[in-house]
N, C-alpha and C positions, 0 to 999 in steps of 0.2 A: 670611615667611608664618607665621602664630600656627598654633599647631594646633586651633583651635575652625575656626579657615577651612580648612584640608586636611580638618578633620572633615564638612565643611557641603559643599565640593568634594563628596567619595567619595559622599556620601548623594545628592548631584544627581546624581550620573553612574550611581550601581547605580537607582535611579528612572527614569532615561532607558534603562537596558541592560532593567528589567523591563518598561519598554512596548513597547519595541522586541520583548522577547521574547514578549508575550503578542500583539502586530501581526503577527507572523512565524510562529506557530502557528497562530494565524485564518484567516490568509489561507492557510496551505498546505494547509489543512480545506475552508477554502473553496473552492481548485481543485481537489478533490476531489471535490466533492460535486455535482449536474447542478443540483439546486432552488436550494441557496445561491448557483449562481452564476447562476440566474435572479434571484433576492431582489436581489442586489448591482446588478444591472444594470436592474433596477424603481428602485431607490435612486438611483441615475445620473440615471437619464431623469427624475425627478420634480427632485431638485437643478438638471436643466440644464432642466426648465418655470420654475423658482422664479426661478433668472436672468432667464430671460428672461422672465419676468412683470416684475421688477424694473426693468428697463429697458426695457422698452415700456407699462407703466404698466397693465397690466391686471387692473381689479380684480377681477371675478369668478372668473378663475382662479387670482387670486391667493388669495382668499378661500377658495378650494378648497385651495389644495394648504399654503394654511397651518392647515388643518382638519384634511389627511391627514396631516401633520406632526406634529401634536400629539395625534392619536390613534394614528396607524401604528405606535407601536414595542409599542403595547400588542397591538393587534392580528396582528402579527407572530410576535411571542410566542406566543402562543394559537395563528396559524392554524402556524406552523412549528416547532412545539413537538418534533417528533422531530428534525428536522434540526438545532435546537439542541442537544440533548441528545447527539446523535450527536458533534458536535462534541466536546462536552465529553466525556464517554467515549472519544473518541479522543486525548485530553490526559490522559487519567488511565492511558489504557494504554502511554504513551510511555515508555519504559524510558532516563531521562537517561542513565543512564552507560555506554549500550549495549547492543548486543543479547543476548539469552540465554548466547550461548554464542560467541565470538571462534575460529574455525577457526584449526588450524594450516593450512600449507599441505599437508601429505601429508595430511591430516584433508578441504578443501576438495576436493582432486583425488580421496579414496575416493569421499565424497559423491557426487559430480559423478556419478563414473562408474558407479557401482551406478546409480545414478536414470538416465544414458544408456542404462546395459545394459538395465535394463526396458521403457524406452521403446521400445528399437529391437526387442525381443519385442513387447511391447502394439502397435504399427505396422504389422507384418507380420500381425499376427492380428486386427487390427481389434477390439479390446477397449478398452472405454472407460478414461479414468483423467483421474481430478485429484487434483494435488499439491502443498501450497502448501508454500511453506519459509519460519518466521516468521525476523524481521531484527530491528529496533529494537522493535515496533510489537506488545505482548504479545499471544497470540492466546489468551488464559486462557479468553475466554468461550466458545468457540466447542469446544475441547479438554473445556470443565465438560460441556458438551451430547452429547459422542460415547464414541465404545467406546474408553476408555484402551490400549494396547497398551507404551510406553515399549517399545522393543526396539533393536538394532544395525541401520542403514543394509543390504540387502543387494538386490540386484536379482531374488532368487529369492521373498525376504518382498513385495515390492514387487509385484510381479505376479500372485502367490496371492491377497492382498488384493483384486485388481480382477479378479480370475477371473472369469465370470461364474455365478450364482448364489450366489456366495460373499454371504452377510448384510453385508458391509461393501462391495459394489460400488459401490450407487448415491450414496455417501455422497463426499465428499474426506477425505486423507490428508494429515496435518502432522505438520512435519518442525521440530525445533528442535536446531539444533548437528548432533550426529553422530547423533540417536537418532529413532527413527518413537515420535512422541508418542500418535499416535492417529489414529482412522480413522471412518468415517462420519458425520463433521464436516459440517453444514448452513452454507450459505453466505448470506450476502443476495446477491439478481440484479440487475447491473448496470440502470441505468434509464435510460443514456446512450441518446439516440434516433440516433447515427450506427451503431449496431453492426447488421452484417446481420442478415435475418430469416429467414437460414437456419442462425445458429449455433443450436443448441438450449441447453441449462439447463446444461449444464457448460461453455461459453464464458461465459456471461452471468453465475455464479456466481464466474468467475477473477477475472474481470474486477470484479467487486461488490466480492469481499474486496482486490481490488487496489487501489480507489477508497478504501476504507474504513481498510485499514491501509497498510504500506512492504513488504508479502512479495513473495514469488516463488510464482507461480501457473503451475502446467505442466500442459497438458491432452493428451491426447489424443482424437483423436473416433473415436466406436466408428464411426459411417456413413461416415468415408474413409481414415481410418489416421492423416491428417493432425494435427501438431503444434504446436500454439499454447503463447505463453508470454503472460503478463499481467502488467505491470509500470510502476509509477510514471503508475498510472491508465490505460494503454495495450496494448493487445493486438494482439502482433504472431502475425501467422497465418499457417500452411503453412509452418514453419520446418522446415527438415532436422536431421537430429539433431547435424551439429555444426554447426549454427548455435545452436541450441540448447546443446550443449556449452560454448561460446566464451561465449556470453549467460550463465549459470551463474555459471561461472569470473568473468567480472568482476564481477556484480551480488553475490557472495560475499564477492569480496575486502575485506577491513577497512577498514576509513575509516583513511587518513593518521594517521599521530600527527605532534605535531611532535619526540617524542623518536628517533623513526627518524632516522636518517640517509638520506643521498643513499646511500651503497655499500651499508648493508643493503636498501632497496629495489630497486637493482638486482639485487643478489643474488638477493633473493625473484623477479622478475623471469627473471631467466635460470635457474632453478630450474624453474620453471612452464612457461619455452618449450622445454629439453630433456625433462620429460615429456611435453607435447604431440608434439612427435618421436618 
């Protein structure tokens, strides 16, 4: 094989890994997002009309929907202009080479626990709190818009903050690596139509930035003590605090390398399970 054809190979196959990669970020925007994945499934239904207009010969539908075809992507456009955009700023906030800040694991097990230790205050005393902790997924814009703070992780700062009357209560708290980045952070509110209509504006807020970016969203509700975590577009409610704890700990843990070994992730591994003991 000449090297002009291994040259002309590599170029087909990084062309094939770019579509792939830009199909694979779309679509995980797209399950994400409650409209886009109405848009997609409008898209569906009008391709499986085209069909079947196709093969039952029908011309006036078909005349229709090869109208909507050739006008829709414009229109599209135009009518779902934010939910594009959204996308795309959710591409531009992706941090390729990972997240902020890579926890050790005595680093991940502080974290945890100071954010446990406050929770399980704020629970008993029915004080409201949201707490997102950014991952892959930059939370820059949201941090530009709130009260800068950058300080040490500690469950006594954690809980001051959501005091009530304290000027940073009604706000959320972001968390990047080991340090409290900032506080009275405004959220977008989830749009999903399955979420109860009894959570109020900090369920539905977890849940939005959770739709939106890859964080970790922990709430608690000032009306029952009760503790929710928001995750990978999903909100799991009325968790105890070490279900929550356990939930943390793994959603933390670093993404595999393939330079680790099998016996160092063990290690790390039985590390993690004698300080839970």
């Amino acid at each position: 094989m000449t090297i002009d054809a291994i040259l002309m190979l590599l170029k087909k196959l990084v062309d094939v890994l770019l579509v792939w990669m830009v199909l694979y970020y779309i679509l995980k925007s797209l399950r994400k997002n409650v409209k886009m994945v109405l848009l997609f499934k409008g898209i569906l239904f009008i391709i499986a009309l085209q069909i079947v207009s196709d093969v039952l010969n029908l011309a006036t539908i078909g005349y229709l929907i090869d109208y909507a075809i050739m006008w829709g992507p414009l229109a599209m456009i135009i009518i779902f202009q934010p939910e594009i955009r959204n996308v795309l700023e959710q591409l531009g906030r992706s941090q390729l080479l990972g997240r902020h800040k890579t926890l050790t694991v005595d680093e991940r097990e502080r974290v945890v626990y100071e954010i446990v230790q406050s929770l399980e205050y704020l629970r008993k005393s029915r004080i409201g709190a949201l707490i997102i902790i950014e991952r892959d997924h930059s939370l820059s814009e949201y941090i530009d818009k709130s009260k800068k703070i950058y300080a040490d992780i500690s469950s006594e700062l954690l809980i001051s903050i959501f005091f009530p009357n304290n000027p940073l209560h009604d706000g959320g708290l972001i968390i990047q690596g080991d340090k409290i980045t900032s506080a009275g952070a405004i959220f977008p509110s989830s749009e999903n139509l399955k979420i109860s209509k009894r959570l109020g504006t900090r369920h539905r807020a977890a849940l939005g930035i959770a739709e939106a970016t890859d964080c970790i969203s922990v709430v608690c509700s000032e009306e029952t003590g009760r503790l929710s975590v928001a995750v990978s577009s999903e909100l799991h409610y009325n968790l105890t605090v070490d279900e929550v704890k356990l939930m943390l700990l793994e959603e933390l843990r670093p993404k595999k390398s393939i330079l680790l070994d099998e016996d160092d992730e063990e290690g790390e591994n039985n590390e993690v399970s004698d300080q839970d003991n």
